[in-house]
C-alpha positions, 0 to 999 in steps of 0.5 A: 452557449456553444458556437457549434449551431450558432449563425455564421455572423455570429461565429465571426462575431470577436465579441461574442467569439470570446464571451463562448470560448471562454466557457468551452475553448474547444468551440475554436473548432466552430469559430470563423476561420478569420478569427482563427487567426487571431492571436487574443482570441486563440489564447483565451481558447487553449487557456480554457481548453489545451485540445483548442491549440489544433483549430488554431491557425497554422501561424499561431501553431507557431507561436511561442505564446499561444503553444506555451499557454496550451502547454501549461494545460496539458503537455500534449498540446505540442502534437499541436505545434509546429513542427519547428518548435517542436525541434525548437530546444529552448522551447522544448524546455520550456514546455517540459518546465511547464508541463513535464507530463507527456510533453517529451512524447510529441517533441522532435525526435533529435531532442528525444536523445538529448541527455539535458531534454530527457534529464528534465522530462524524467524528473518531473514526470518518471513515465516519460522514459517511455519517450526517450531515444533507445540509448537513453534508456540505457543510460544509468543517470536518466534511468536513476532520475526516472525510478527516483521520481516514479517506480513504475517508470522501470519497465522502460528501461533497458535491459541492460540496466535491470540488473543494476543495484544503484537502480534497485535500491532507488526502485525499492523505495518507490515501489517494494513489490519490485522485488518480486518483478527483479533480476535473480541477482538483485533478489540475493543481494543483501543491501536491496532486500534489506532496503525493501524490507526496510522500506516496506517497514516505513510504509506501515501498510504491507504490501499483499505478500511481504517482499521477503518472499521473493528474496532468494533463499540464501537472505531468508536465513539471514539473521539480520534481514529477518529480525529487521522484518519481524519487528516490522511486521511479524507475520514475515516469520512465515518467509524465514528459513527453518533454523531461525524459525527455531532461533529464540531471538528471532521468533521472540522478536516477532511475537513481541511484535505480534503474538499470533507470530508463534505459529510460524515457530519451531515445535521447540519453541512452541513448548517455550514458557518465555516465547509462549508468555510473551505471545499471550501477552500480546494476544491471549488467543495464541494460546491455541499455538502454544504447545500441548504440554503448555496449555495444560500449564495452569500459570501460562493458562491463567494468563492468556483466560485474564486477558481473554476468557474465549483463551479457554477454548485452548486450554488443556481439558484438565484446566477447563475443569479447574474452577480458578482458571474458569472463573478468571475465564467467565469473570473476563468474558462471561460467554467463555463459560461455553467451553467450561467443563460441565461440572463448572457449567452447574456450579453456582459461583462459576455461572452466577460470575459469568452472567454478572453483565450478561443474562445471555451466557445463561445459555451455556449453563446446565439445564438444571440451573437454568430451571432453578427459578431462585437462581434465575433470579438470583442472576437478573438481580445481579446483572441489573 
């Protein structure tokens, strides 16, 4: 039932005025304006609905009860109230207690410079900096409280204050992509970037391009800052400088964490059984990274083929050709029978093993196998 086509009796009529604002408060709009007057009636109107306090009688504008009641809805609702309680210091307070979202917006002016007004309003609601006087927003501990409880509330502040340190280091722990947005000297320090880094760490999911990437140069060849970061995340070797990509340390840190990190490496240490040992070990496919004369290595190659017979794709033609490493090959994945060498794609053993759980791979194998009835059985019997 809305108010707004009903009779003129029964918009006057409190009974059922009450029974409507209940269900839409904003019907006070509609409601005849003797009853606007009347406090029960506006209650239970901005209880249902903040936007109700502007129909309400000016009187009740006024009221510290009926403004708080809408406040606690919405902090909007005080560009509704009088502009008394508006200047109203204790009120304010009380109203940003209650809803500290956008209250500050509407508030006087004066309390909009007030330290203690603007302190509480900040730390509910980080954006209301927005809000504040020119001189608080320059202020190191407003400033602070507001990127404490939300990052984004940084582009309020004043310029003066981007390049600070104790700022940034709160922000990064908020937001870590504000690294990209910061003041140059903030991106060459050490203790900010560590801490973005650090945090980007915590947070488990990356943001879309590391904020090492917008460290100064100076910091990506910074052997602490980039050892935190590949252990974190180990594609962050990509951002480090040329000398610890060539850094054994670092780049086994990385392919530790994430083999398929090798490919940032120095050439070096692409030829490096240790680094490349430890990369296929922890993804077998990185074996297409690992240097020329390591992938003609038959040890190296039987690891990567063990964990992952596809790794056969990557290894040195004399190894496709060497039944040991193709057998552990087919034996893993069947379909890697596909990159065998032809000669092994006829043999009997090598075909029989790749097809054990996969009649399929059967594509791979030469023609004349596949036109040997005995064997084609041979392979379905086996297979089951």
């Amino acid at each position: 039932f809305s108010l707004q086509d009903a009779d003129e009796k029964l918009k006057a009529d409190k009974e059922i005025v009450l029974a409507a604002l209940k269900e839409s408060g904003d019907d006070l709009e509609y409601v005849d304006d003797k009853l606007k007057t009347n406090k029960e009636i506006v209650l239970v109107a901005v209880k249902q609905s903040a936007y109700a306090l502007q129909y309400a009688n000016d009187q009740l504008k006024a009221d510290k009860d009926v403004v708080l009641e809408a406040v606690k809805s919405a902090g909007y609702a005080l560009q509704y109230a009088d502009d008394q309680l508006k200047a109203d210091k204790n009120f304010v307070l009380a109203a940003i207690k209650q809803e500290g979202s956008s209250a500050l917006e509407f508030a006087d002016k004066k309390l909009k410079g007030d330290k203690e007004v603007v302190l509480l309003a900040v730390k509910q609601y980080g954006s209301a900096l927005e809000f504040a006087d020119k001189k608080l927003k320059a202020d190191k501990d407003v400033v602070l409280a507001a990127v404490k409880q939300e990052g984004s509330a940084f582009q309020y502040a004043d310029d003066q204050l981007k390049s600070d340190k104790d700022i940034a280091l709160a922000l990064v722990k908020q937001d870590v992509s504000f690294l990209k947005r910061a003041d140059d000297k903030l991106k060459a320090d050490k203790d900010v970037v560590l801490a973005a880094v650090k945090q980007e760490g915590q947070r488990q999911t990356h943001y879309q391009a590391s904020v090492l990437e917008f460290a100064d140069d100076k910091l990506k060849a910074d052997k602490e800052i980039i050892l935190t970061a590949v252990k974190q995340d180990a594609s962050t070797l990509q951002y480090a400088d040329d000398k610890l990509k060539a850094n054994k340390e670092v780049v086994l840190a990385a392919v530790k964490q994430d083999g398929s990190a090798i490919q940032y490496a120095n050439k070096k240490l692409k030829a490096n059984k240790e680094v490349v040992l430890t990369a296929i070990k922890q993804d077998a496919s990185t074996l297409q990274n690992a240097d020329k004369k390591l992938r003609a290595n038959k040890k190296i190659v039987l690891v990567a083929v063990k964990q992952y017979g596809h790794a056969l794709e990557y290894a040195d033609k004399k190894l496709k050709a060497d039944k040991d490493v193709v057998l552990e090959a087919v034996k893993q994945s069947g379909s890697a029978l596909e990159y065998a060498n032809k000669k092994l794609k006829a043999d009997k053993e090598v075909v029989l093993a790749a097809a054990k759980k996969y009649t399929s791979v059967l594509e791979y194998a030469d023609k004349k196998l596949r036109a040997n009835k005995k064997f084609i059985i041979a392979a379905v019997k086996q297979s089951g």
